[in-house]
C-alpha positions as CSV (number, residue, x, y, z in Angstrom):
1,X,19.3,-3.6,-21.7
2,X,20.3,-6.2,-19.4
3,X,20.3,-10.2,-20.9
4,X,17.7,-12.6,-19.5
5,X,20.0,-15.7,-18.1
6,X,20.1,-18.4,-20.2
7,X,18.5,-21.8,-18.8
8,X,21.8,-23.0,-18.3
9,X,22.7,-20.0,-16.2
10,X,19.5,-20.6,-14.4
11,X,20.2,-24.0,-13.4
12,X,23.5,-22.7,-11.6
13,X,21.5,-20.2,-9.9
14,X,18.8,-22.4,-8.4
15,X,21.9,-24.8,-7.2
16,X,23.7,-22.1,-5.5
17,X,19.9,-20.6,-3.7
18,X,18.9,-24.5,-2.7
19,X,22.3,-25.0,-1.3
20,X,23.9,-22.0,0.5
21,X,20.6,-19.0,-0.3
22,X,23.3,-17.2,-2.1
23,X,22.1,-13.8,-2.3
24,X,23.0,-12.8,-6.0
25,X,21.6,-16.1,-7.4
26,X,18.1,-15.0,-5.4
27,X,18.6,-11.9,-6.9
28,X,18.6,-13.2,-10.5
29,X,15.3,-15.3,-10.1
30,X,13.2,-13.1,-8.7
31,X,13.9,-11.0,-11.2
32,X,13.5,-13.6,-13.4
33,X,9.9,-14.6,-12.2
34,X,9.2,-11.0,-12.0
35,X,6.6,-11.7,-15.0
36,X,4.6,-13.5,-13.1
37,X,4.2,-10.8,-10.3
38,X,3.1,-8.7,-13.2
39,X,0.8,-10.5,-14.7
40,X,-1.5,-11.8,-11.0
41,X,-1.7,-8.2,-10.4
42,X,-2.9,-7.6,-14.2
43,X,-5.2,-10.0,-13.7
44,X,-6.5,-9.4,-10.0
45,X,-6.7,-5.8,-11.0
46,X,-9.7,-6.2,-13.0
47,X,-12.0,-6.2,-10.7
48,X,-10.4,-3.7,-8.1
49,X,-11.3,0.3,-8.0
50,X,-9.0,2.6,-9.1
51,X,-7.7,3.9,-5.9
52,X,-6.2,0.4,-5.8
53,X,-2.5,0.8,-6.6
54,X,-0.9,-1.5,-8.9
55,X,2.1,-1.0,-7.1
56,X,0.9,-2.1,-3.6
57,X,-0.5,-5.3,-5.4
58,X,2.8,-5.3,-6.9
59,X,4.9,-5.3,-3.3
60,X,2.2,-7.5,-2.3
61,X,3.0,-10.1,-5.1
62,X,6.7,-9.7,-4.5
63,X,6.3,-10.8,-1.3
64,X,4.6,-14.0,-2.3
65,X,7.4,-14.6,-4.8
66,X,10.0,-14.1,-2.4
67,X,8.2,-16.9,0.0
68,X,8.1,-18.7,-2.7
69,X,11.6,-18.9,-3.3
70,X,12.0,-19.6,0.4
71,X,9.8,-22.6,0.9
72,X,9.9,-24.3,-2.7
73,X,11.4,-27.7,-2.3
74,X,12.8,-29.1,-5.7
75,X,12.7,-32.9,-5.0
76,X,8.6,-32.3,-5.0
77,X,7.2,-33.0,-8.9
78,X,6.3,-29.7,-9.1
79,X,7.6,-26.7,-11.0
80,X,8.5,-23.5,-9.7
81,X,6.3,-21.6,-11.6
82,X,3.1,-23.3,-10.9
83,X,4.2,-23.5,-7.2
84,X,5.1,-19.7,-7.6
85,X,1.7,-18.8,-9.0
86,X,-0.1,-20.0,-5.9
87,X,1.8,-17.9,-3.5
88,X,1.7,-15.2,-5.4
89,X,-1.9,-14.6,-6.2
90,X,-2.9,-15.5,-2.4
91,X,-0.4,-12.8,-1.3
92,X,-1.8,-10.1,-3.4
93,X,-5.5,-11.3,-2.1
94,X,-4.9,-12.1,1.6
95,X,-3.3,-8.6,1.2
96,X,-6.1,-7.2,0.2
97,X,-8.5,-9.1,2.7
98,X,-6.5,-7.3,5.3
99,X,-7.1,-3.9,4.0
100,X,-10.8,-2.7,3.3
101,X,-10.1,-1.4,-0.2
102,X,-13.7,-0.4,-1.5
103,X,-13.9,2.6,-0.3
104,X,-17.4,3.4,1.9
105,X,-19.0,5.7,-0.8
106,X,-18.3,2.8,-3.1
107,X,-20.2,0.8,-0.3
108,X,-22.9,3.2,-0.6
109,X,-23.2,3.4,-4.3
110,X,-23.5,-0.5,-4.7
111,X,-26.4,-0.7,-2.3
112,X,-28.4,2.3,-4.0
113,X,-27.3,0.6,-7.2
114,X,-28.9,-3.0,-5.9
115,X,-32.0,-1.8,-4.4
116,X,-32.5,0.4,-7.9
117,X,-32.3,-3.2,-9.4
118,X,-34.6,-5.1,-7.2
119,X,-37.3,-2.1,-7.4
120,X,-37.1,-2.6,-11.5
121,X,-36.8,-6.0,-11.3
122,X,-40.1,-6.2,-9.1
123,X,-42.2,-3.5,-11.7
124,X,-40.8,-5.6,-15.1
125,X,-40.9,-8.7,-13.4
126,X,-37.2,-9.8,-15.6
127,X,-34.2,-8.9,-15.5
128,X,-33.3,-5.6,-16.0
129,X,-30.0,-4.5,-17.9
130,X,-27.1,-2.0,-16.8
131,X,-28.2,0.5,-19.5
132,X,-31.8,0.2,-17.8
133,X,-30.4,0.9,-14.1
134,X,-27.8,3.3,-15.4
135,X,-30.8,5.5,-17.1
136,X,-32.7,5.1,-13.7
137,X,-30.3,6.5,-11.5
138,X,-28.8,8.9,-13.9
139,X,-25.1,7.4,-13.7
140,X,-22.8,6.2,-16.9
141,X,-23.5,2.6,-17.7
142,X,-19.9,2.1,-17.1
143,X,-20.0,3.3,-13.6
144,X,-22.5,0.7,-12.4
145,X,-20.7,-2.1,-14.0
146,X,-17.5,-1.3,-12.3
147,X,-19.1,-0.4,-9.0
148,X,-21.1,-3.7,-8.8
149,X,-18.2,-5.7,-9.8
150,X,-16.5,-4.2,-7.3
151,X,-19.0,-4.8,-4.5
152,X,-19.2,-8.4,-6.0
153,X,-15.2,-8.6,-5.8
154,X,-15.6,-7.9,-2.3
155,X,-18.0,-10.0,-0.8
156,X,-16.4,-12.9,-3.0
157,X,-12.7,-12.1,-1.2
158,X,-14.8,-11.7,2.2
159,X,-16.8,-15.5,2.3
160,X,-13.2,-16.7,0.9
161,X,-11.5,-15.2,4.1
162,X,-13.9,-17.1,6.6
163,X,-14.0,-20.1,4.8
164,X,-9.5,-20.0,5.1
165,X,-9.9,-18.1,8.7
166,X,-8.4,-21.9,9.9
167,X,-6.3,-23.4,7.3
168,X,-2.5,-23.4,8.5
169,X,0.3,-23.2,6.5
170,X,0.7,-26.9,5.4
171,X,-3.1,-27.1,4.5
172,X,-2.9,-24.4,2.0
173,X,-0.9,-26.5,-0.3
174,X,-1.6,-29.7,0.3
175,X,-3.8,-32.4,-0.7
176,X,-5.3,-34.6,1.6
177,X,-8.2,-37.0,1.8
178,X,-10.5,-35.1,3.4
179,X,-10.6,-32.5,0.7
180,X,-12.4,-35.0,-1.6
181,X,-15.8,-34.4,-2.2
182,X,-18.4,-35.8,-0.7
183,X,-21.4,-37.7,-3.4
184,X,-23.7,-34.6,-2.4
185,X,-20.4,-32.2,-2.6
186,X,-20.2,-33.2,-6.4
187,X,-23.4,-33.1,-7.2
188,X,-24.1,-29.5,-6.3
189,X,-21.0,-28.4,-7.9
190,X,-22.0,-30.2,-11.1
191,X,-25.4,-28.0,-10.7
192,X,-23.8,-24.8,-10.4
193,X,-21.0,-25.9,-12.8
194,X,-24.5,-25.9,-15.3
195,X,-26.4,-23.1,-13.9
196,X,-23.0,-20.8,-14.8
197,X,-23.0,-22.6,-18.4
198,X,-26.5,-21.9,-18.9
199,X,-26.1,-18.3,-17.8
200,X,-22.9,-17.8,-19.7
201,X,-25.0,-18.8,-22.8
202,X,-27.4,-16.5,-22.3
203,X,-24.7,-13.6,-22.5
204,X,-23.8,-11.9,-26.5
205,X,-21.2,-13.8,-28.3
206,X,-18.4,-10.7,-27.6
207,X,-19.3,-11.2,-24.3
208,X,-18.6,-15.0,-24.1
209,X,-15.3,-14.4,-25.9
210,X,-14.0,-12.3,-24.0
211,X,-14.8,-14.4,-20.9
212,X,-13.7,-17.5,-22.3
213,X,-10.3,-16.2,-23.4
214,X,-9.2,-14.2,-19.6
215,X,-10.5,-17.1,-17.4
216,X,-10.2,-20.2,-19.7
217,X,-7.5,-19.2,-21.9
218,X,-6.1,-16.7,-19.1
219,X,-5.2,-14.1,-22.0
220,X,-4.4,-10.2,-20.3
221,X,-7.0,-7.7,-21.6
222,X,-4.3,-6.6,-23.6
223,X,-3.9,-9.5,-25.4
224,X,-7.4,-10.0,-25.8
225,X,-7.8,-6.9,-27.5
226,X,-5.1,-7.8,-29.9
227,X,-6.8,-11.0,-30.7
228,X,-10.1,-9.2,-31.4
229,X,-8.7,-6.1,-32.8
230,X,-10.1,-4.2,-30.2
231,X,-8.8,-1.3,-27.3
232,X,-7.8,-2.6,-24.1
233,X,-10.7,-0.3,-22.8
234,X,-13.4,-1.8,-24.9
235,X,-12.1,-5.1,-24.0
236,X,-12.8,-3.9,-19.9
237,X,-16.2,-2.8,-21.1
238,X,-17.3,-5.6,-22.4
239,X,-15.8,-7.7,-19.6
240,X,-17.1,-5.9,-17.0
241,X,-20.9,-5.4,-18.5
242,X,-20.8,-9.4,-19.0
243,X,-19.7,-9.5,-15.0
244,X,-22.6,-7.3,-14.0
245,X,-25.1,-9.5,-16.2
246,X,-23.7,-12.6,-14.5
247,X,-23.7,-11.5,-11.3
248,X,-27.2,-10.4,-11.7
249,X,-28.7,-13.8,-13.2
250,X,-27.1,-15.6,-10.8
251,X,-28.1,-13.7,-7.5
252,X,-31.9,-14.6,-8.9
């Protein structure tokens, strides 16, 4: 097994890509940021289908890396990593903006799935649970998490892609006045900043763990499991049943 380059090695890379884009000292950073690739598409996963390959998010990720590399300028107070982590994850999503990735039976499913909610919802007059709508329609509690979180995934990555449809290149990135907020600005996001802590409350204490430690903490499932002593696949369960309850308190 190959040695990781020390950081002194690394240093003499990154002078020789920032001076002449020597190919072999490109070479040994991307493969030394290759974690990083790795771990967006860990996380990004989540919330895709199956059918989704992990190796197309992969390529997709690389790509960002790579343009990374290519535009990263050294004399800005910012580290490669956290520059890295930008173009990365907004490669493997504007990838998948491109591509319509839930497939249409999937389409299908989540709108059976959300009137079945709404027709319960209207007879209990609460909210109703996934077990409840999963008993209704005769489908594995499991499969209506993942398929609503899916269709959630999807409309979240489609209001993203009009609201970006005219940033450039430069605006990406950047930071300029006119992204400040506005007095009314803050004060709605402080409201829903405390509707989603109110709701988040309301879910079980597993739940609120496990949410806490993959978007707070930004622990893999993995290692969340290993922190709670559970699987990796009861760690997806849990995560994806507290999804479906937030995305159904908050649509009310």
């Amino acid at each position: 097994m190959s040695q990781q380059p020390s950081v002194t090695d690394e240093q003499k890379h990154w002078e020789k890509w920032i001076k002449t884009k020597d190919t072999h000292a490109g070479d040994m950073l991307v493969k030394k940021y290759m974690p990083l690739v790795s771990y967006h598409v860990q996380r990004i996963s989540v919330g895709l289908p199956k059918s989704v390959s992990k190796d197309d998010l992969k390529s997709l990720g690389l790509m960002g890396l790579l343009d990374a590399l290519q535009k990263f300028d050294p004399s800005r107070d910012l580290k490669f990593d956290t520059y890295a982590s930008f173009r990365v994850r907004g490669a493997i999503l504007d990838g998948l903006r491109k591509e319509d990735w839930l497939p249409r039976s999937t389409r299908e499913k989540a709108k059976k799935i959300e009137a079945k909610i709404k027709e319960l919802e209207q007879k209990l007059l609460r909210h109703v649970s996934s077990e409840e709508v999963a008993r209704e329609l005769n489908l594995p509690e499991e499969e209506v998490c993942n398929t609503m979180n899916e269709h959630f995934f999807s409309n979240v990555l489609s209001i993203d892609e009009q609201l970006t449809d005219d940033d450039n290149e430069q605006h990406s990135f950047s930071i300029k006045d006119e992204d400040i907020d506005t007095p009314e600005q803050t004060l709605l996001k402080n409201e829903s900043i405390q509707e989603l802590t109110q709701t988040i409350q309301s879910l079980s204490e597993k739940e609120q763990v496990v949410l806490s430690l993959f978007y707070k903490e930004e622990l893999t499932l993995t290692e969340i499991g290993e922190v709670m002593s559970l699987s990796t696949s009861r760690i997806s369960q849990i995560h994806s049943k507290a999804i479906f309850k937030l995305r159904n308190l908050l649509s009310s």
